[in-house]
Wavefront OBJ file of the C-alpha trace (Angstrom):
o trace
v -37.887 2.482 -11.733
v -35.038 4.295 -13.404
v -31.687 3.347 -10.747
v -28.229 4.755 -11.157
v -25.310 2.579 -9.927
v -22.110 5.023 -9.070
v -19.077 2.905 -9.129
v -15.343 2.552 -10.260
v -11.750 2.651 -8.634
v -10.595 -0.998 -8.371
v -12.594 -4.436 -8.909
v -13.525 -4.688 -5.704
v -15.978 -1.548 -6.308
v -17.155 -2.835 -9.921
v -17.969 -6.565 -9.578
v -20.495 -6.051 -6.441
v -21.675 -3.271 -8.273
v -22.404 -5.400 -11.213
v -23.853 -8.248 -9.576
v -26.616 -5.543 -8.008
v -26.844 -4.216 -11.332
v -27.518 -7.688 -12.792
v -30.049 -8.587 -9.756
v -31.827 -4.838 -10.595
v -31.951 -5.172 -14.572
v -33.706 -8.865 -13.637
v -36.467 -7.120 -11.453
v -37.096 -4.916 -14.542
v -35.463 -1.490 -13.352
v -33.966 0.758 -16.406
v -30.114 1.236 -14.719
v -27.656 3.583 -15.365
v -23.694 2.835 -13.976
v -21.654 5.455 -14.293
v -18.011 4.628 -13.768
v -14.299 6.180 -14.039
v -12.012 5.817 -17.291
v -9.587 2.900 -15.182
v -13.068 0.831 -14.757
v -14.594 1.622 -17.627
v -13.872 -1.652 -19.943
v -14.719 -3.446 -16.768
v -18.163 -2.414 -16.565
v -18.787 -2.728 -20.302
v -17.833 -5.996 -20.016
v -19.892 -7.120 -17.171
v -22.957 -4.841 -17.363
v -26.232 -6.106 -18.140
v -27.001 -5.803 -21.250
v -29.593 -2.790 -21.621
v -28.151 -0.879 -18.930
v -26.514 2.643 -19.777
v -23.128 3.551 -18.878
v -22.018 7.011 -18.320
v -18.217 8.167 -17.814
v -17.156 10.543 -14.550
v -14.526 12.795 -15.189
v -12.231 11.444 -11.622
v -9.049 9.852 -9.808
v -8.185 9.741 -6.480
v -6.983 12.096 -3.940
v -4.614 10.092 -2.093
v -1.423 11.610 -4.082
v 1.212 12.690 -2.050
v 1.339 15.707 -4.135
v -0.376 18.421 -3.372
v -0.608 19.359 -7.148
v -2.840 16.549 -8.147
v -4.852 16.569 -5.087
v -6.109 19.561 -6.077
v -6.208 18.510 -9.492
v -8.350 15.772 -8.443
v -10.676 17.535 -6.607
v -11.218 20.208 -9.574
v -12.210 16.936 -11.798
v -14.550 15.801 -8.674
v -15.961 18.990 -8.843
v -16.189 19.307 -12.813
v -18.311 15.789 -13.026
v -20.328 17.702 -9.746
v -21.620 19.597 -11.506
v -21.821 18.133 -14.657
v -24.324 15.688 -12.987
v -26.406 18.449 -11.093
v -27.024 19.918 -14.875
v -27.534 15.843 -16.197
v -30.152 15.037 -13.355
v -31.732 18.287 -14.237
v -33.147 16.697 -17.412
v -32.878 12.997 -16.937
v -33.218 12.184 -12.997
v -32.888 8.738 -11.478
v -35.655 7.312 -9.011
v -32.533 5.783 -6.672
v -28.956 6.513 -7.026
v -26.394 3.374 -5.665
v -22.965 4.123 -4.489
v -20.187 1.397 -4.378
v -17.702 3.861 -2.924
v -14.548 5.140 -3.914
v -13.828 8.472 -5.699
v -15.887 8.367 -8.912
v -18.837 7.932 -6.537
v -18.557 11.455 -4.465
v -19.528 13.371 -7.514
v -22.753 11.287 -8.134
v -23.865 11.250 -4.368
v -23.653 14.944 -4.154
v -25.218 15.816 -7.343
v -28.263 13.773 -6.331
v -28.559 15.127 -2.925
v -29.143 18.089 -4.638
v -31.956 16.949 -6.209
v -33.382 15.377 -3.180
v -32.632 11.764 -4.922
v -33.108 8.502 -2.657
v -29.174 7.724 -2.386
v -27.571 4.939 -1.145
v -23.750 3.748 -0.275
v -22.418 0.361 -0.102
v -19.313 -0.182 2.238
v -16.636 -2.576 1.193
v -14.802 -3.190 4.332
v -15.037 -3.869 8.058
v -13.808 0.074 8.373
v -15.325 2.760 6.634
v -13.181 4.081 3.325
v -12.331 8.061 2.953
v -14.758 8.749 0.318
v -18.126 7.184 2.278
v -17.498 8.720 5.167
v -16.978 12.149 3.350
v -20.264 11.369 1.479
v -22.198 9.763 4.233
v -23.529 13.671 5.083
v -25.774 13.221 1.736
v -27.451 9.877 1.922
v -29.676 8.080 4.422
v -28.975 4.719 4.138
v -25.431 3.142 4.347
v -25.288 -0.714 3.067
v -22.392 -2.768 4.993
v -20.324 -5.865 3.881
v -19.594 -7.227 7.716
v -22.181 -6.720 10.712
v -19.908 -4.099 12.178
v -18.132 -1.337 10.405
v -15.301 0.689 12.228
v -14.010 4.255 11.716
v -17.604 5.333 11.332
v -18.344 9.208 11.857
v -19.515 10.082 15.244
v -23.538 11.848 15.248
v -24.577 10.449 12.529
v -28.275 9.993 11.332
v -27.624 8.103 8.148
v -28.846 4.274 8.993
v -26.914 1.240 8.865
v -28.711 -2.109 6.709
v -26.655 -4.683 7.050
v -26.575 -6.619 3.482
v -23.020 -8.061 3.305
v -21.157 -7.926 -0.763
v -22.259 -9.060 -3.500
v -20.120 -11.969 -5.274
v -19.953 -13.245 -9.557
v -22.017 -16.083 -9.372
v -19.797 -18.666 -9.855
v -18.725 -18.310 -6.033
v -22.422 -18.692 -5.397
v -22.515 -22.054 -7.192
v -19.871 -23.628 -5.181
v -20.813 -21.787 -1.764
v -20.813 -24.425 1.061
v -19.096 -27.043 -1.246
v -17.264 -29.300 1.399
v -13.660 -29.319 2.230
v -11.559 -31.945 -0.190
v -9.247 -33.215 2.683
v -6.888 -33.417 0.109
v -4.177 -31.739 1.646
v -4.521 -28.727 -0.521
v -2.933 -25.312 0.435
v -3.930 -22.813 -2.052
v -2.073 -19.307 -1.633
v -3.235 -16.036 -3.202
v -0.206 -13.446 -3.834
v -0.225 -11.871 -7.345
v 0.609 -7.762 -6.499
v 3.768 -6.171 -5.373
v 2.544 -6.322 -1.962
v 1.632 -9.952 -1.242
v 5.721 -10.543 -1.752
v 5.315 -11.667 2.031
v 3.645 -14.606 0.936
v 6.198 -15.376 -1.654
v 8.823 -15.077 1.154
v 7.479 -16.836 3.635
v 5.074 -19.735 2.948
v 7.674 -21.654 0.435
v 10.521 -21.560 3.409
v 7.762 -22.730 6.123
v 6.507 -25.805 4.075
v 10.411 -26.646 3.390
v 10.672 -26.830 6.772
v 8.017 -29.092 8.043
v 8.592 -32.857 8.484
v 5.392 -33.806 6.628
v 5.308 -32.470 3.352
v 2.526 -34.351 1.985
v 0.477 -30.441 1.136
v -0.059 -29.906 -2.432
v 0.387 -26.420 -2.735
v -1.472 -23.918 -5.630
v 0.923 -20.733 -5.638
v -0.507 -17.462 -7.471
v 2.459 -14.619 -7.832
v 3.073 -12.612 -10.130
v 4.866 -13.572 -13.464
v 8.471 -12.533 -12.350
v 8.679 -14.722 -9.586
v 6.799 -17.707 -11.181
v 10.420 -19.695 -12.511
v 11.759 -19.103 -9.225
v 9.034 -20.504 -7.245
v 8.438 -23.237 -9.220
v 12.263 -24.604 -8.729
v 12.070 -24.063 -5.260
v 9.411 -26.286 -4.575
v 10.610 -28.617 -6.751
v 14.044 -28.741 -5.391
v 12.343 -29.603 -1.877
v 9.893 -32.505 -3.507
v 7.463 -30.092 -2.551
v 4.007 -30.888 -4.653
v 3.166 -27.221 -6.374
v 1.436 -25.595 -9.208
v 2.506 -22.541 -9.933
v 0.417 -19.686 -11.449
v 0.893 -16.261 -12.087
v -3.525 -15.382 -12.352
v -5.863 -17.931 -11.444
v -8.862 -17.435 -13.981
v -11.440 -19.290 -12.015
v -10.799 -18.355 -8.443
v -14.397 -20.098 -6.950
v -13.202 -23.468 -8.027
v -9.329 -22.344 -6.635
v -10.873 -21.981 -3.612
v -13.559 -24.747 -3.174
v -10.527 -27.309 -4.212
v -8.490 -26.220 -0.934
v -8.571 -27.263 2.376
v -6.793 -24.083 3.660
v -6.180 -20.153 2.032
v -3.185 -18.105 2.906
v -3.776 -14.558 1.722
v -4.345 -10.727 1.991
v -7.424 -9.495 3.617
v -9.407 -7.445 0.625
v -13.013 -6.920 1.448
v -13.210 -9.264 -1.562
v -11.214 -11.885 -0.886
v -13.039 -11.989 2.442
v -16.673 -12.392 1.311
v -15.371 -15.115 -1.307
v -13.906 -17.376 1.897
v -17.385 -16.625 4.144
v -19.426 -17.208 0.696
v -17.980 -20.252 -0.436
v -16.472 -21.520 3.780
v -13.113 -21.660 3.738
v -10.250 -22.085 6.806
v -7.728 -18.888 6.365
v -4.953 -17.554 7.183
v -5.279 -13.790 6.550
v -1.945 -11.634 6.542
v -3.512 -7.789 6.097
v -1.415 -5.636 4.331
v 0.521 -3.488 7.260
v -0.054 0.109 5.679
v -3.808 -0.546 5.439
v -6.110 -0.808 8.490
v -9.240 -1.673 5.966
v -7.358 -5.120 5.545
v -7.331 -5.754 9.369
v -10.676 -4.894 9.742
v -11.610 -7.417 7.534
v -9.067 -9.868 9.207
v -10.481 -9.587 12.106
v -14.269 -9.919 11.353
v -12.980 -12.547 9.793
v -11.098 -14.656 12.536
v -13.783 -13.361 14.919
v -16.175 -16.093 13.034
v -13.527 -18.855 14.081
v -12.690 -19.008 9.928
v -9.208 -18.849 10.603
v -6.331 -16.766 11.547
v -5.953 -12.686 11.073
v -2.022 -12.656 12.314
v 0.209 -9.170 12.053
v 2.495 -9.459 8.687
v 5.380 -8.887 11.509
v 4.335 -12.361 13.561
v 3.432 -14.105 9.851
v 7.284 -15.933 10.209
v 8.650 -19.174 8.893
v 8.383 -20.924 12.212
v 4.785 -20.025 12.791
v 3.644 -20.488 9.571
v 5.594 -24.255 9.529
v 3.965 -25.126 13.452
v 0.658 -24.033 11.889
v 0.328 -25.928 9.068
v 1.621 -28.853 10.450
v -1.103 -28.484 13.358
v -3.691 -27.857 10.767
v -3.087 -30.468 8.200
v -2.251 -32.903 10.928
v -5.767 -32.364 12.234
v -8.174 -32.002 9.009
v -10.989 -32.382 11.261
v -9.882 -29.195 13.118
v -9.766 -27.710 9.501
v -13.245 -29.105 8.333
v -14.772 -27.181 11.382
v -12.814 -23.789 10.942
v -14.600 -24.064 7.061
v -17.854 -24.068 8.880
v -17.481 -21.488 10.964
v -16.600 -19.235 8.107
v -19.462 -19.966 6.098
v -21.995 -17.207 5.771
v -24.845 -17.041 3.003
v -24.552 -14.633 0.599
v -27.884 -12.698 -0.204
v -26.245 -9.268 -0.804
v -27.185 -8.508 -4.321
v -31.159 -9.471 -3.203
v -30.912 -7.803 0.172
v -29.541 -4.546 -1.560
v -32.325 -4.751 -4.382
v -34.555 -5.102 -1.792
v -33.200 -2.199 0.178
v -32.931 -0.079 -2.515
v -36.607 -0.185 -4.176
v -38.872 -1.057 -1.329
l 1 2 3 4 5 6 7 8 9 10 11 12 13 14 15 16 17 18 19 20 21 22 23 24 25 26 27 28 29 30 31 32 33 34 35 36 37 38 39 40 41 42 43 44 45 46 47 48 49 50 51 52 53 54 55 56 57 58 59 60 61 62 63 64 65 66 67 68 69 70 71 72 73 74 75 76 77 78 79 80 81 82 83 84 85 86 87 88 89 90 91 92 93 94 95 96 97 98 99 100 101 102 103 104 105 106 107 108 109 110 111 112 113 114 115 116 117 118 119 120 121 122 123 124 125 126 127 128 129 130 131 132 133 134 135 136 137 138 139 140 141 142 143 144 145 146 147 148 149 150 151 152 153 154 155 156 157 158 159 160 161 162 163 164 165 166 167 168 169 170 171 172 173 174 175 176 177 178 179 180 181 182 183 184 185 186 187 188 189 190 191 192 193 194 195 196 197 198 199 200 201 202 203 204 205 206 207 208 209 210 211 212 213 214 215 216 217 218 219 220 221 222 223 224 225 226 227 228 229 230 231 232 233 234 235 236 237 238 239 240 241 242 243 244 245 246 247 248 249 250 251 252 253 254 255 256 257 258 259 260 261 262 263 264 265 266 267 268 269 270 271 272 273 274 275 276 277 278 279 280 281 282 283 284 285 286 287 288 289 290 291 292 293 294 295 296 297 298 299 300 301 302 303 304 305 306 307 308 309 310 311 312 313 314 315 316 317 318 319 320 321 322 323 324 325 326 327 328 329 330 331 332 333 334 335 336 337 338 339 340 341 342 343 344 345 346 347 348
């Protein structure tokens, strides 16, 4: 069966893409990705290796401007129908949709065709570009059991699959908690400063400092981090990218981070305690908090309430109490089948 995978944007778009690619290409289907110039090394470099990868002409539409909205659209529009004219020729049995811009113009070109499509939401709320595109496709693929936002009247039917992970959070997934007393924190972007802020000044503050803390930030405020802990004979590594991120996570006994779709899936996959601060200009990231805590994982709390005090009473209650934590980590664990449940879904 000849499947096209529509994906690009960010990472969190490409890498479950990829891992459905990967599970596909192992059945023995012929795949095509297609895939945005920002993602475009990203797929090369994680694509199985006889797949095909095709370029869409696309950026978003958010812009404040109304300039390049329009400009963005007219490139939507350009690939459009540059792919009506392609799957005139050379037409897929399935077409695969991980969301995001660079996906619209692939969903509509094979709805003109009449071509089995199918879209894959990210997040416990449904992005912009699915639930524009959800009018063309029959079948929408969901990373958490519920998804909000969703349009009303629709026929298009809901599979609950969850999102694919790389496989190395699959090795480690239900890997027991150390006990250890191991905080690892996940900052790294311009908007995870919060953490920066907040979690150094709460574990300076608690009586027991006996947490060994992993930091990730980004590379400007790695000196400044690192003496501050230090100063307070506070044990910390320090790390502006964290290259294997299953193992981070499988080594700690607690996560403080944002609430990506992502980051998520890789807690439930693996079953890790959280504490989730979503990022306050993006409701997807509460969603996802929510599901989350909803499990008994952990903690989705408002970056407003996410203060020193709280964060200092919490930890000490936590780490005071690793038996608490040890249960949380079960509660959060969920098995990840997604790439085989979206094969499945996709080519029965």
């Amino acid at each position: 069966m000849k499947i096209w995978i529509a994906t690009g944007g960010t990472g969190g778009h490409v890498f479950p893409a990829m891992a459905v690619a990967s599970e596909l290409s192992s059945r023995g289907h012929k795949i095509t990705i297609s895939c945005d110039g920002r993602t475009d090394k990203m797929v090369r470099d994680s694509a199985p290796k006889k797949s095909r990868i095709v370029h869409i002409w696309a950026s978003g539409v958010g812009a404040k401007s109304r300039l390049k909205q329009m400009y963005a659209l007219f490139k939507i529009g350009v690939s459009a129908i540059a792919l009506i004219l392609r799957f005139a020729f050379v037409r897929p049995n399935r077409v695969v949709a991980f969301g995001g811009y660079a996906s619209v113009p692939v969903v509509f070109a094979a709805h003109i065709w009449k071509i089995p499509t199918f879209l894959h939401e990210q997040n416990a709320a449904i992005g912009r570009a699915n639930k524009f595109a959800m009018r063309w496709v029959k079948t929408l693929m969901t990373s958490f059991p519920t998804v909000s936002g969703m349009p009303k009247n629709t026929n298009t039917k809901i599979v609950y699959t969850g999102l694919p992970v790389r496989s190395d959070f699959l090795t480690v997934a239900g890997a027991e908690i150390p006990k250890s007393g191991h905080l690892l924190v996940t900052g790294g972007s311009l908007g995870a400063q919060i953490l920066d802020d907040v979690v150094p000044m709460a574990i300076a503050s608690m009586k027991n400092k006996k947490i060994f803390v992993t930091h990730q930030t980004r590379p400007e405020n790695v000196e400044k981090l690192q003496r501050f802990y230090a100063e307070n004979k506070i044990h910390a590594n320090v790390l502006s990218f964290i290259r294997d991120m299953a193992t981070a996570i499988k080594d700690a006994d607690l996560v403080i981070g944002r609430s990506g779709a992502s980051t998520v899936i890789e807690l439930e996959t693996i079953g890790r305690a959280a504490i989730l601060v979503p990022l306050n200009i993006n409701p997807d990231q509460a969603a996802n908090a929510a599901a989350f805590a909803k499990l008994g994982g952990g903690f989705a709390i408002e970056q407003s309430k996410f203060t020193e005090k709280w964060l200092a009473s919490t930890l000490t209650e936590l780490f005071d109490n690793p038996t608490r934590l040890e249960k949380m980590a079960k509660k959060s664990l969920v098995e990840n089948l997604a790439a085989q449940k979206i094969a499945d879904t996709v080519t029965k």
